[in-house]
N, CA and C atoms of all chains as a GROMACS GRO file, in nm:
protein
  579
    1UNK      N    1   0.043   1.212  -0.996
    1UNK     CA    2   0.068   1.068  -1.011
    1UNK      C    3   0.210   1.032  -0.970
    2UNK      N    4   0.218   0.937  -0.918
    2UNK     CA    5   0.390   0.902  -0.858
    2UNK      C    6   0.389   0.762  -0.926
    3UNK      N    7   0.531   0.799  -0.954
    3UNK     CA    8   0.602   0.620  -1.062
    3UNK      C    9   0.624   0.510  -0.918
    4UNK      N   10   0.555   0.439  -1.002
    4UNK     CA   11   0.516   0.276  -0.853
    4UNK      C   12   0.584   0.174  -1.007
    5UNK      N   13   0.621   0.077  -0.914
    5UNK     CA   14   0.694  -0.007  -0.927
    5UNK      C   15   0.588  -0.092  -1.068
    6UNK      N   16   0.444  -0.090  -1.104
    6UNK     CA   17   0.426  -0.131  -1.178
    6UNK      C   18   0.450  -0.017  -1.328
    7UNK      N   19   0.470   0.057  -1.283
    7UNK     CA   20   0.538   0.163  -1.426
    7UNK      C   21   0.657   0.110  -1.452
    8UNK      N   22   0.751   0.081  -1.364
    8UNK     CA   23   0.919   0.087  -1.390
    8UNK      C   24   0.881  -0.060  -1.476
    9UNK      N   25   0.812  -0.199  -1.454
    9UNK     CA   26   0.806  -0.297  -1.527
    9UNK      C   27   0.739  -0.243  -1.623
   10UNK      N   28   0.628  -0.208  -1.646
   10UNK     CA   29   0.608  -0.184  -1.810
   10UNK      C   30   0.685  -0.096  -1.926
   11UNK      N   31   0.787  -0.048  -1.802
   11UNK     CA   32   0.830  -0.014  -1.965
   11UNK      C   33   0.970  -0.078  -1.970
   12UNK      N   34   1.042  -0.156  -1.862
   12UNK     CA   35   1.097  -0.236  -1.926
   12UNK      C   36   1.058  -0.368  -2.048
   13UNK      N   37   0.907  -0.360  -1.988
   13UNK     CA   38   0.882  -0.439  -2.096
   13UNK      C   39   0.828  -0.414  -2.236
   14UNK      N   40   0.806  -0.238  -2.226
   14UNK     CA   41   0.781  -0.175  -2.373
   14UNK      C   42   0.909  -0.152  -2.424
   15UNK      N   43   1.086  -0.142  -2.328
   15UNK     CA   44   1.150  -0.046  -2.407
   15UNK      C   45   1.215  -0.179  -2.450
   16UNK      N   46   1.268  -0.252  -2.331
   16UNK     CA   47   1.393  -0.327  -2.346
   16UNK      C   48   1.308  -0.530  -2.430
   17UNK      N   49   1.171  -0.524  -2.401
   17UNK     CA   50   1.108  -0.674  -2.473
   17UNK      C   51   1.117  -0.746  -2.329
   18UNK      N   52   1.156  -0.694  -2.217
   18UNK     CA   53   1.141  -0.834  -2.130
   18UNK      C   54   1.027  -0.862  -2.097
   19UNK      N   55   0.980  -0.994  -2.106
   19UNK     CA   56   0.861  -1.037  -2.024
   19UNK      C   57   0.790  -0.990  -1.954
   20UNK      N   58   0.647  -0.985  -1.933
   20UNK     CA   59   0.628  -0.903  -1.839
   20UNK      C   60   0.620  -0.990  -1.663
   21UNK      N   61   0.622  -1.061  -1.724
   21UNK     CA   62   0.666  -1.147  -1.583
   21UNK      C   63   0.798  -1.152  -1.514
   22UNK      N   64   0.883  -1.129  -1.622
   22UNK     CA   65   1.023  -1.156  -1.573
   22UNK      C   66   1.027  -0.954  -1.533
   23UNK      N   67   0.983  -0.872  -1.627
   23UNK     CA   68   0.984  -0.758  -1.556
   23UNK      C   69   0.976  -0.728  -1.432
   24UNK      N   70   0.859  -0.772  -1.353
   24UNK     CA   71   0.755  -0.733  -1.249
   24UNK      C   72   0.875  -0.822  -1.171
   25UNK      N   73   0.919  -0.965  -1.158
   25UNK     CA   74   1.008  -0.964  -1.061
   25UNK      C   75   1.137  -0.953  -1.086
   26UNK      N   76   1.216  -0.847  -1.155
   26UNK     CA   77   1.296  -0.811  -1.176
   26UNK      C   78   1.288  -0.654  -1.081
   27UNK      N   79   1.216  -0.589  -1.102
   27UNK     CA   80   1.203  -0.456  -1.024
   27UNK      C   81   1.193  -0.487  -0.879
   28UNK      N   82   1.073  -0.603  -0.871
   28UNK     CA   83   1.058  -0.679  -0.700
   28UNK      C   84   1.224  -0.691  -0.689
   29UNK      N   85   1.311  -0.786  -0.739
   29UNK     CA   86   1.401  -0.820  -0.705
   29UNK      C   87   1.548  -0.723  -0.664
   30UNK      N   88   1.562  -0.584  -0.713
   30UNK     CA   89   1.596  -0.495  -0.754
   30UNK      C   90   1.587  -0.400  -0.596
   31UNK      N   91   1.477  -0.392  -0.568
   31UNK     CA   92   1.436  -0.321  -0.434
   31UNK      C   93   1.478  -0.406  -0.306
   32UNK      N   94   1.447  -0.570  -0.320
   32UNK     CA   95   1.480  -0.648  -0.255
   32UNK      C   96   1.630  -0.620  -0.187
   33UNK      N   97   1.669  -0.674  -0.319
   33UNK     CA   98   1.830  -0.651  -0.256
   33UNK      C   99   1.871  -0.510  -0.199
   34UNK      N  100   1.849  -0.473  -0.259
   34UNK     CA  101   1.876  -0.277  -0.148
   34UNK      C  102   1.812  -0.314  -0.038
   35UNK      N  103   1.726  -0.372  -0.022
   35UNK     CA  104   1.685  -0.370   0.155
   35UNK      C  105   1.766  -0.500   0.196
   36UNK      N  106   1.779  -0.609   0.156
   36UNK     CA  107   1.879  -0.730   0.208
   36UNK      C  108   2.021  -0.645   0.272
   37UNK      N  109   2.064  -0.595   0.149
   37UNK     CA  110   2.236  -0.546   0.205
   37UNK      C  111   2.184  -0.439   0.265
   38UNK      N  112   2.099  -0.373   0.280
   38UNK     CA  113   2.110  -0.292   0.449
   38UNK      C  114   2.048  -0.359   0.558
   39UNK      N  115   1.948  -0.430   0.563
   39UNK     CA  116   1.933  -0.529   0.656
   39UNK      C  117   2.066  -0.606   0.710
   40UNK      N  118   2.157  -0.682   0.625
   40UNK     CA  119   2.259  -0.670   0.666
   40UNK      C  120   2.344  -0.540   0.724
   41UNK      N  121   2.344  -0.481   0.750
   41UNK     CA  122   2.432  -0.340   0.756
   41UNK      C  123   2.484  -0.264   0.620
   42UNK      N  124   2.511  -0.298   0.513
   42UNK     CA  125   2.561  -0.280   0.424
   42UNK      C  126   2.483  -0.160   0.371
   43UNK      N  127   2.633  -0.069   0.332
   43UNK     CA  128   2.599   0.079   0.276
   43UNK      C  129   2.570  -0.004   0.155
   44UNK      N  130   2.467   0.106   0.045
   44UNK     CA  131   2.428   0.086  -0.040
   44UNK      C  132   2.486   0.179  -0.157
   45UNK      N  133   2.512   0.180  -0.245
   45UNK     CA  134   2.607   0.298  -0.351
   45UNK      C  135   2.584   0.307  -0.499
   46UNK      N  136   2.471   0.385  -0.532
   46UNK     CA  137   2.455   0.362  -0.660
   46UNK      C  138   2.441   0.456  -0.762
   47UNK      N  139   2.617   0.486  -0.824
   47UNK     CA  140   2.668   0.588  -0.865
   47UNK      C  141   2.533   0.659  -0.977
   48UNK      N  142   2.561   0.746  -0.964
   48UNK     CA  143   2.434   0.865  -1.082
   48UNK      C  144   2.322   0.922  -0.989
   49UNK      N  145   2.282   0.808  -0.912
   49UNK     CA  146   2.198   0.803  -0.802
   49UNK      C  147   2.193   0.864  -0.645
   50UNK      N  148   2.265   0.802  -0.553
   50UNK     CA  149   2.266   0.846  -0.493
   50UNK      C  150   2.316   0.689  -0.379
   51UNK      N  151   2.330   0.762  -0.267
   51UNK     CA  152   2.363   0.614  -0.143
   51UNK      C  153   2.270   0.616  -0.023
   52UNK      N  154   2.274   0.519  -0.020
   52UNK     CA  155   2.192   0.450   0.124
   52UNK      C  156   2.262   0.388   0.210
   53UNK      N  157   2.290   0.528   0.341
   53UNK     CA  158   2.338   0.495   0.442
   53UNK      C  159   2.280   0.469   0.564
   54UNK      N  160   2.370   0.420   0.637
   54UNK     CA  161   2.270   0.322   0.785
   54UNK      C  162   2.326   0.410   0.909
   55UNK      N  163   2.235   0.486   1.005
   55UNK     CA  164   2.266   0.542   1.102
   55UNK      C  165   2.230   0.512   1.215
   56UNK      N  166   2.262   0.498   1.329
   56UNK     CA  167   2.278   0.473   1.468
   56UNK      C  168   2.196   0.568   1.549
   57UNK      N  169   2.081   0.521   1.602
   57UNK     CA  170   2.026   0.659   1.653
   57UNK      C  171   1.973   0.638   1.805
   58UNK      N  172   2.081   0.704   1.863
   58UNK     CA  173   2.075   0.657   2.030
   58UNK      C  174   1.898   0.652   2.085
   59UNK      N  175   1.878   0.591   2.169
   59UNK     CA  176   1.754   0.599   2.254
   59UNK      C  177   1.727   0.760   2.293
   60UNK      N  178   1.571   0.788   2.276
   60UNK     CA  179   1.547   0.922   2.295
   60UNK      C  180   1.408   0.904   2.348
   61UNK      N  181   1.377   1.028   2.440
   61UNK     CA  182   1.297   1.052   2.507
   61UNK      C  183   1.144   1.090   2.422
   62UNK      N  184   1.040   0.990   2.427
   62UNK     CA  185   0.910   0.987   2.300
   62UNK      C  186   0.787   0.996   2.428
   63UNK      N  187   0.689   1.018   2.258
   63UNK     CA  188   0.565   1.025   2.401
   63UNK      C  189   0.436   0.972   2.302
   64UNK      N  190   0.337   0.897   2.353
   64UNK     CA  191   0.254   0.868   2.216
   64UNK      C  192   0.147   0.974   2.179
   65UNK      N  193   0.128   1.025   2.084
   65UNK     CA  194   0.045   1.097   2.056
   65UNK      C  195  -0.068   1.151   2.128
   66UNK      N  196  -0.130   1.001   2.139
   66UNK     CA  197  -0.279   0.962   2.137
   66UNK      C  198  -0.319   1.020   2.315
   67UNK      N  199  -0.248   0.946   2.359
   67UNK     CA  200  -0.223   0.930   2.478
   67UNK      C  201  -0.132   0.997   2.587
   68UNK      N  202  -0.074   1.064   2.531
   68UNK     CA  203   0.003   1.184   2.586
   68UNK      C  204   0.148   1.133   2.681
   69UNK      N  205   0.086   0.964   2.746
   69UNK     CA  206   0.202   0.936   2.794
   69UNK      C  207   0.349   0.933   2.785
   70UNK      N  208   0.394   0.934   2.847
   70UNK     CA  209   0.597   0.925   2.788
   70UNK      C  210   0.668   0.796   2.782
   71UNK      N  211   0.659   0.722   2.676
   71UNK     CA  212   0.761   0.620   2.617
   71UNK      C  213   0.920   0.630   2.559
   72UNK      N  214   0.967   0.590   2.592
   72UNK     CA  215   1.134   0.594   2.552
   72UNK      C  216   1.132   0.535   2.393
   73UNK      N  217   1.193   0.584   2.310
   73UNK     CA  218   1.214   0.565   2.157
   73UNK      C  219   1.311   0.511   2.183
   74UNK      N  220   1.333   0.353   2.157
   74UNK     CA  221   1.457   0.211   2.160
   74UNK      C  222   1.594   0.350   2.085
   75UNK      N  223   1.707   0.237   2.113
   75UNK     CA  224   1.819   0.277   2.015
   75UNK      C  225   1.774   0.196   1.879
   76UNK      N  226   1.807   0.272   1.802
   76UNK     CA  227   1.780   0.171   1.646
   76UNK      C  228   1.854   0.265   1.505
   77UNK      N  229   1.864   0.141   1.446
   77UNK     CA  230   1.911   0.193   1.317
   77UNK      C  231   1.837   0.232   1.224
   78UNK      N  232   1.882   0.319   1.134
   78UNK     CA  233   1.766   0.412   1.044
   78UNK      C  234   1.885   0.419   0.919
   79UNK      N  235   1.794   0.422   0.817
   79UNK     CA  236   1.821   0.462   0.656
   79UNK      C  237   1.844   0.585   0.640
   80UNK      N  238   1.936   0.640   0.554
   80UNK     CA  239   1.918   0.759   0.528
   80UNK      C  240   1.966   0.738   0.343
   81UNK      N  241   1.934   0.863   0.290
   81UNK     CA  242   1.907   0.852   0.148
   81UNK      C  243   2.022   0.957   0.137
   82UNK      N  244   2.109   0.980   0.090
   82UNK     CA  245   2.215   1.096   0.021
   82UNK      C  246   2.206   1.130  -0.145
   83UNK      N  247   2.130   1.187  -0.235
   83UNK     CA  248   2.136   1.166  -0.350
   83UNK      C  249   2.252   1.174  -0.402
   84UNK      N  250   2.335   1.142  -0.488
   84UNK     CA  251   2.432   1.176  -0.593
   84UNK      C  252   2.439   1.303  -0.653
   85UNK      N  253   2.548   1.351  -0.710
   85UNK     CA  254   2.556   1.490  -0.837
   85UNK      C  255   2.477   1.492  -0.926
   86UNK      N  256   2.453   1.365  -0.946
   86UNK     CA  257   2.371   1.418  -1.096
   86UNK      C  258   2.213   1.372  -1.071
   87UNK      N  259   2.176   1.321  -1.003
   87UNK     CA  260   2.041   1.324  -0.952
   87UNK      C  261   1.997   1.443  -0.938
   88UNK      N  262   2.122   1.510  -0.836
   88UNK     CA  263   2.072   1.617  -0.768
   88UNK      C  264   2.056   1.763  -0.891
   89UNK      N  265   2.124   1.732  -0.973
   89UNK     CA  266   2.149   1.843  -1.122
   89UNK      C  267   2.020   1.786  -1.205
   90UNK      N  268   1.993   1.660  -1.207
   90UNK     CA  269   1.867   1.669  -1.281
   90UNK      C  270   1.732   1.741  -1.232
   91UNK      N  271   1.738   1.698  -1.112
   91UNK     CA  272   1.678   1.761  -1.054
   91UNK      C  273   1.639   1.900  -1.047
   92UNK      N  274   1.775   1.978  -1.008
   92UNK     CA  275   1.796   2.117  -1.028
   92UNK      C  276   1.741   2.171  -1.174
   93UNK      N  277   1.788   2.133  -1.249
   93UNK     CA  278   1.712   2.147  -1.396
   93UNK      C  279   1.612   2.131  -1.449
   94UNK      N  280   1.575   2.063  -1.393
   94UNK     CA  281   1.417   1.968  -1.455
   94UNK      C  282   1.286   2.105  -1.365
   95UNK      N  283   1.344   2.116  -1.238
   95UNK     CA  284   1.250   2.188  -1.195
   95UNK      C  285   1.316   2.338  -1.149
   96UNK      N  286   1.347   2.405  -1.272
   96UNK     CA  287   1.455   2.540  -1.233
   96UNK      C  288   1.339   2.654  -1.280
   97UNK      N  289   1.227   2.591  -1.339
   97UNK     CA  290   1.096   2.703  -1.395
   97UNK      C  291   0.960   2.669  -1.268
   98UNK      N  292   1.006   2.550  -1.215
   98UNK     CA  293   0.884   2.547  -1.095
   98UNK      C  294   0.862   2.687  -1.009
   99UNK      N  295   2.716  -0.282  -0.089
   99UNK     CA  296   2.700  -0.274  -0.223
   99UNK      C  297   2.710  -0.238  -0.334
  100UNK      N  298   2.800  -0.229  -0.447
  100UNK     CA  299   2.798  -0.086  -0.513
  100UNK      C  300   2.658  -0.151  -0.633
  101UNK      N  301   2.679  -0.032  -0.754
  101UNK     CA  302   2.579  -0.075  -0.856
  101UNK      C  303   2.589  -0.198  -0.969
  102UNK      N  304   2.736  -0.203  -0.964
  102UNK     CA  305   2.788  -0.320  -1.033
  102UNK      C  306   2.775  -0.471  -0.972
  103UNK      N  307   2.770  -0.474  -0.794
  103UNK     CA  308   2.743  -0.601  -0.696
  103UNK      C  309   2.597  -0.581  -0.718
  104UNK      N  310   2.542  -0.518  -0.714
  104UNK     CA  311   2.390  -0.539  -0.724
  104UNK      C  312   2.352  -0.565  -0.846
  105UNK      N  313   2.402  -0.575  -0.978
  105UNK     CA  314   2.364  -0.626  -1.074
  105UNK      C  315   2.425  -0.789  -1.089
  106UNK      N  316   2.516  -0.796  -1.018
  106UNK     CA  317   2.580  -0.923  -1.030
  106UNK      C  318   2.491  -1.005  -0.957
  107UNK      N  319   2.440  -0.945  -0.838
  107UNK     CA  320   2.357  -1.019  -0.750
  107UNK      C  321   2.212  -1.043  -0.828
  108UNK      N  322   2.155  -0.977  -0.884
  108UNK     CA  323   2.030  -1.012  -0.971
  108UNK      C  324   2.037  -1.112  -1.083
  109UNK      N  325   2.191  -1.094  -1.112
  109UNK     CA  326   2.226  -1.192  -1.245
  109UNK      C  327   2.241  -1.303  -1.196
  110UNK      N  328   2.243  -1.338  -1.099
  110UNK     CA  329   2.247  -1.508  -1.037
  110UNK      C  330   2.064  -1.505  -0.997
  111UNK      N  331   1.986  -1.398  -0.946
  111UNK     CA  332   1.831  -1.458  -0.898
  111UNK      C  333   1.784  -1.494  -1.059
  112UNK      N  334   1.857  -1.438  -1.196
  112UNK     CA  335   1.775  -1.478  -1.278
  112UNK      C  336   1.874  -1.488  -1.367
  113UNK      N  337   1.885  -1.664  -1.340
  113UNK     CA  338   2.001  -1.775  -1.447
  113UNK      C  339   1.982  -1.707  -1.596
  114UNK      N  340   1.802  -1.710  -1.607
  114UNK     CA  341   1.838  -1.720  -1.756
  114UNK      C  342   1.835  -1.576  -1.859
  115UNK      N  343   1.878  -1.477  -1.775
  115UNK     CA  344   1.866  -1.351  -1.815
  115UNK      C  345   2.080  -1.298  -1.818
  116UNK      N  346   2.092  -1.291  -1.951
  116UNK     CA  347   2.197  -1.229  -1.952
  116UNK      C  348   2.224  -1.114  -1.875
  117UNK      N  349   2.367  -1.126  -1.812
  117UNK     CA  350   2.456  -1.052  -1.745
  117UNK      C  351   2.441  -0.869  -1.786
  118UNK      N  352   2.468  -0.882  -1.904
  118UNK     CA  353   2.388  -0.746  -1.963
  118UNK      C  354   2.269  -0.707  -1.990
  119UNK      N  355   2.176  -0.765  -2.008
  119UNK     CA  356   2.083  -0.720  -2.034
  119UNK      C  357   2.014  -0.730  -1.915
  120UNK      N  358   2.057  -0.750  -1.776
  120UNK     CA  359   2.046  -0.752  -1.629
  120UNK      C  360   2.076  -0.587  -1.616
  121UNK      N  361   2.219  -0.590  -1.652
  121UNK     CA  362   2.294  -0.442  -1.669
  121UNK      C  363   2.174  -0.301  -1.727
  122UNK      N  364   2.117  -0.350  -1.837
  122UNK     CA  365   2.057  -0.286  -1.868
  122UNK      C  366   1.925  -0.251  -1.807
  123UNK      N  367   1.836  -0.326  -1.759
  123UNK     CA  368   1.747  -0.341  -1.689
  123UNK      C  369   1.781  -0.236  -1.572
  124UNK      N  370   1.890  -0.242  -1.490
  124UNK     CA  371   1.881  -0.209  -1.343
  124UNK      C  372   1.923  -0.032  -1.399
  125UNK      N  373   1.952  -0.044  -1.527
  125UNK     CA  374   2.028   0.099  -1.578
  125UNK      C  375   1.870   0.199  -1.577
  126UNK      N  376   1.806   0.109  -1.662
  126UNK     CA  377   1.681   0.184  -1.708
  126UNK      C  378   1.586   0.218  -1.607
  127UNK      N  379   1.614   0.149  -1.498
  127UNK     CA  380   1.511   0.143  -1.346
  127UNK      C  381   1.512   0.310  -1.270
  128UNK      N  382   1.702   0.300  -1.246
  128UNK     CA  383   1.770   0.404  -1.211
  128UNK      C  384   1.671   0.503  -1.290
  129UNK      N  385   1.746   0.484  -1.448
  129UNK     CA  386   1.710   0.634  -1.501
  129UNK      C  387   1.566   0.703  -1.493
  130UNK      N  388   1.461   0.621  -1.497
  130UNK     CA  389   1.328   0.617  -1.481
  130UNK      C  390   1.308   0.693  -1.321
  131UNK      N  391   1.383   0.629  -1.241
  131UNK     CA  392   1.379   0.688  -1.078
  131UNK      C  393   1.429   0.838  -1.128
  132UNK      N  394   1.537   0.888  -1.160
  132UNK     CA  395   1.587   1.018  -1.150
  132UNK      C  396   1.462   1.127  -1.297
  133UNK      N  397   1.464   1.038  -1.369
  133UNK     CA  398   1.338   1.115  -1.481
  133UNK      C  399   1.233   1.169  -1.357
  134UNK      N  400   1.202   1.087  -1.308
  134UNK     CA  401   1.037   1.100  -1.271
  134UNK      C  402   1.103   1.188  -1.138
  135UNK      N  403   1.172   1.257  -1.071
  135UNK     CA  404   1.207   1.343  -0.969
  135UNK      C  405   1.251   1.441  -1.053
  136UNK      N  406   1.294   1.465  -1.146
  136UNK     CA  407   1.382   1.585  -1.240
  136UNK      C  408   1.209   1.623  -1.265
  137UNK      N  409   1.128   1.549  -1.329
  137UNK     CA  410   0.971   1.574  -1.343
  137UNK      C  411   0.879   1.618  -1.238
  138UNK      N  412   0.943   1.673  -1.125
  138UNK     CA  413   0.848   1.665  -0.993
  138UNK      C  414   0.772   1.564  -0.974
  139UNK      N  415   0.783   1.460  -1.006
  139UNK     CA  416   0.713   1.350  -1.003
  139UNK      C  417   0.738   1.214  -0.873
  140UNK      N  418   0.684   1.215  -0.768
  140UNK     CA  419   0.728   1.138  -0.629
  140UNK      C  420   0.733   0.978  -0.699
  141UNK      N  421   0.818   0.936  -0.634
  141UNK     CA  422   0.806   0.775  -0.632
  141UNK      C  423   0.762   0.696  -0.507
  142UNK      N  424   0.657   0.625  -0.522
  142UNK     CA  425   0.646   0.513  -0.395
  142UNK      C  426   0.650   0.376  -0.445
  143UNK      N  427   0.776   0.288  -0.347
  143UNK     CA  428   0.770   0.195  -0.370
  143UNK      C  429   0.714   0.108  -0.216
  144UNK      N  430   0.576   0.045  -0.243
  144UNK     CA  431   0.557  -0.013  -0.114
  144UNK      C  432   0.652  -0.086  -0.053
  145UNK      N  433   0.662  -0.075   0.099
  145UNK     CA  434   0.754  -0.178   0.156
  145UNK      C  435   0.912  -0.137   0.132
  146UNK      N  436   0.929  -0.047   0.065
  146UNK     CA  437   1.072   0.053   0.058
  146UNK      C  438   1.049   0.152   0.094
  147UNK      N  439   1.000   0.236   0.070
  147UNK     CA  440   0.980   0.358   0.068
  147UNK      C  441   0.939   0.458  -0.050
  148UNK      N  442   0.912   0.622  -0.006
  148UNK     CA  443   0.935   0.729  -0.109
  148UNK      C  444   1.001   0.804  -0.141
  149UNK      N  445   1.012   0.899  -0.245
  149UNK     CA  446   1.090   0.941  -0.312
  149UNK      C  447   1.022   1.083  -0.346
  150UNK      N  448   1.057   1.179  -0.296
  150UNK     CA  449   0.985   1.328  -0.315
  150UNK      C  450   1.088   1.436  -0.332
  151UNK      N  451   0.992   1.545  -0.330
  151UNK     CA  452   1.144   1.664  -0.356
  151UNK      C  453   1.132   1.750  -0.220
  152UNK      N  454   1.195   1.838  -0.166
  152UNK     CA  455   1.165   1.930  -0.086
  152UNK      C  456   1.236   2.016  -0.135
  153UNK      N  457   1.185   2.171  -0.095
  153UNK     CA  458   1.199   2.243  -0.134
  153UNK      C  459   1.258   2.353  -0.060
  154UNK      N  460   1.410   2.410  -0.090
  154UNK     CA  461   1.520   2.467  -0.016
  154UNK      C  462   1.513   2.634  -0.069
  155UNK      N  463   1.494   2.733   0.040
  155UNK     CA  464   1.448   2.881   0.013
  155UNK      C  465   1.572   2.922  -0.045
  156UNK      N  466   1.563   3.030  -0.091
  156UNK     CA  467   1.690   3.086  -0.140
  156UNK      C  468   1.748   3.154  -0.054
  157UNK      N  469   1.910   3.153  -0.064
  157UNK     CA  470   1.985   3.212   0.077
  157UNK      C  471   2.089   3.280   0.029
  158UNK      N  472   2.180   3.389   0.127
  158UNK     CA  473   2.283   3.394   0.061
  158UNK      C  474   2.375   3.351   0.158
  159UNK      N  475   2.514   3.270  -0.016
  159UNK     CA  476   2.570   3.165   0.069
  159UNK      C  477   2.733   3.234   0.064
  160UNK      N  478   2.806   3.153   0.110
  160UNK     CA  479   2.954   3.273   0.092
  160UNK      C  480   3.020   3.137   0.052
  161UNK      N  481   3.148   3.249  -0.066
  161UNK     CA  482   3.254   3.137  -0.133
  161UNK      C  483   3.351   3.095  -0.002
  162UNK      N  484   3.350   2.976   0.017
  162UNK     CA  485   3.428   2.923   0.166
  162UNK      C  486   3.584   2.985   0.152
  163UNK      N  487   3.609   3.011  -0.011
  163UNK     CA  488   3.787   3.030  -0.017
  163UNK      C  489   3.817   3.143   0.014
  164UNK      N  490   3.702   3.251  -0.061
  164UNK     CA  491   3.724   3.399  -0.046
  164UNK      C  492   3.667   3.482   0.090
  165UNK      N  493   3.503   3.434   0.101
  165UNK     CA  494   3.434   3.474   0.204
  165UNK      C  495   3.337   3.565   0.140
  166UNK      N  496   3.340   3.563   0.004
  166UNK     CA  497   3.250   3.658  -0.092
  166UNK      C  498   3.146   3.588  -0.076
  167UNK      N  499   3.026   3.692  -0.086
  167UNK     CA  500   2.890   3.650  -0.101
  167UNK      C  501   2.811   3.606  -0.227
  168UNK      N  502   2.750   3.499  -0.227
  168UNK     CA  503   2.652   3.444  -0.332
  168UNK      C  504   2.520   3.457  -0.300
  169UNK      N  505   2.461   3.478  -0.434
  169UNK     CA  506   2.342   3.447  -0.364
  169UNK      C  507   2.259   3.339  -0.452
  170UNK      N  508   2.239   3.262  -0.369
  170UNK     CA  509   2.170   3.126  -0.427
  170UNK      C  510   2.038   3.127  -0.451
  171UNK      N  511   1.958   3.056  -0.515
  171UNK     CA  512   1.824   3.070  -0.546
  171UNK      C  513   1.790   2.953  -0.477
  172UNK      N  514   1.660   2.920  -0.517
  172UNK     CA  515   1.533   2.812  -0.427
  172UNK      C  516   1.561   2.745  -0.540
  173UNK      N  517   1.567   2.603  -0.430
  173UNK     CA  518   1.591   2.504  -0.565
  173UNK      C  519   1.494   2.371  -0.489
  174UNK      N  520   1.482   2.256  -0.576
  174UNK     CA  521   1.428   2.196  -0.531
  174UNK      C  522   1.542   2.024  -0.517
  175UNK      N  523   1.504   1.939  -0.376
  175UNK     CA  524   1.614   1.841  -0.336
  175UNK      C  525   1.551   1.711  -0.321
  176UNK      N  526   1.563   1.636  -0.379
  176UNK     CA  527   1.549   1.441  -0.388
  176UNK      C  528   1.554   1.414  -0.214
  177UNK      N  529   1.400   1.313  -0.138
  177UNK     CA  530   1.415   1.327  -0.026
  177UNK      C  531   1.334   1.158  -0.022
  178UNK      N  532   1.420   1.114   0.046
  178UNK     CA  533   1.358   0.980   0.049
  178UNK      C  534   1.336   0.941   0.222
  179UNK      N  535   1.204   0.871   0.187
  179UNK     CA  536   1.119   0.801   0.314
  179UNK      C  537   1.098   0.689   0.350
  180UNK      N  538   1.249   0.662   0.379
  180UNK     CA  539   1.189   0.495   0.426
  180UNK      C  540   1.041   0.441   0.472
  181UNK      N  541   1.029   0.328   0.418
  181UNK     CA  542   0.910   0.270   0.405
  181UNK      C  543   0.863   0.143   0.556
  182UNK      N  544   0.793   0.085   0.586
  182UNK     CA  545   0.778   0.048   0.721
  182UNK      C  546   0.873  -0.107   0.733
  183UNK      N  547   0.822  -0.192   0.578
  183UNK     CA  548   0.885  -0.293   0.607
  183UNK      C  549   1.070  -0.234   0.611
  184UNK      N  550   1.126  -0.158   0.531
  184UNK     CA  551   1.276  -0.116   0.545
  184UNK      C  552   1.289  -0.070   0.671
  185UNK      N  553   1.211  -0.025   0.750
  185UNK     CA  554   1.249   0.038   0.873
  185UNK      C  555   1.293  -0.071   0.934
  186UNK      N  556   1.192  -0.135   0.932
  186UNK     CA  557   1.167  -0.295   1.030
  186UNK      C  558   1.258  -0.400   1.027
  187UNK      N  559   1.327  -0.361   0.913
  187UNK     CA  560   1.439  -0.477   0.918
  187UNK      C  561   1.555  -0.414   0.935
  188UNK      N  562   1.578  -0.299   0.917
  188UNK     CA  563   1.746  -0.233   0.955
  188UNK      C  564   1.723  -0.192   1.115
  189UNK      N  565   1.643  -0.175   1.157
  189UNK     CA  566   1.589  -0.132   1.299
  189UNK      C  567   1.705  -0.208   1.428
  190UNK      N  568   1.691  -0.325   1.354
  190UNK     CA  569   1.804  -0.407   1.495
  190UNK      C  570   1.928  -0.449   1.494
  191UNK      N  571   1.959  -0.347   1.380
  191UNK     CA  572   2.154  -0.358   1.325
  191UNK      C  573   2.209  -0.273   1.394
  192UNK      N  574   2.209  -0.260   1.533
  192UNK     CA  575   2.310  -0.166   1.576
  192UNK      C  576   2.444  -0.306   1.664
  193UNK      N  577   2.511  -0.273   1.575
  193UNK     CA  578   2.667  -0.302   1.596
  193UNK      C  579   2.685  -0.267   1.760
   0.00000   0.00000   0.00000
């Protein structure tokens, strides 16, 4: 099972009493903005967590699957995810018996 | 952005929700995100992306100061997948 965005609202609204309406677009709103300020360009930084940086990724030589032909992959910008220390230690811990 | 502008920024989409308890909200979101990966547990958020672990073999690594050898174990690493609509909109920010 993977935590989806209607888990993270219910239990703000079991732990903390918010609404469950005001929950559900509170989490919407939450994700939003992390994609707004990188849509803008804007690094993203969210200490415990980890950052969301924006990379430059020159035009490269592609081909489509299906079709075998050869298409050029545009220049474009791409997300990248860096976790934080302590993400990365919970992590390490949580699954050190896997 | 840091985590403190992004709570400030939610505290204006919602007038009537205190400044802290905004604080708190975006705290508990976080912690819930890093629980559920410490849990092997993936996150998908549609239209953002996912959130999985991958899994790094064990190697041996050397102390950079001395040049002595370690040897590290298999551990497991937080790996996120941008999602189509996030692609789609950072896609045409090249400066």
């Amino acid at each position: 099972m993977a935590l989806t965005k209607a888990d993270i609202a219910e239990r703000l609204f079991t732990k903390y009493g918010v609404s469950k309406r005001d929950a559900k677009l509170i989490v919407e709103a939450f994700f939003e903005e992390i994609r707004s300020a990188l849509e803008a360009g804007e690094q993203v930084k969210l200490s415990g967590f980890g950052n969301f940086d924006l990379r430059v990724k020159n035009e490269r030589p592609g081909r489509n699957p299906k079709t075998g032909e050869d298409i050029p992959i545009s220049a474009r910008c791409v997300v990248t995810f860096r976790p934080g220390q302590k993400l990365k230690s919970r992590v390490e811990e949580g699954t050190s018996k896997l | 952005m840091t985590k403190s502008e992004l709570i400030e920024k939610m505290a204006t989409d919602f007038p009537h929700i205190q400044v802290k308890d905004m604080e708190s909200s975006v705290k508990e979101i976080l912690e819930q995100m890093v629980h559920s990966l410490a849990s092997n547990e993936r996150i998908e958020i549609r239209g953002f992306g996912s959130f999985s672990l991958h899994y790094r073999a064990p190697r041996i690594g050397r102390n950079p100061k001395t040049g002595e050898r370690v040897d590290l174990d298999g551990k497991y690493v937080p790996h996120f997948k941008p999602g189509k609509e996030l692609r789609d909109r950072v896609k045409d920010n090249i400066r």
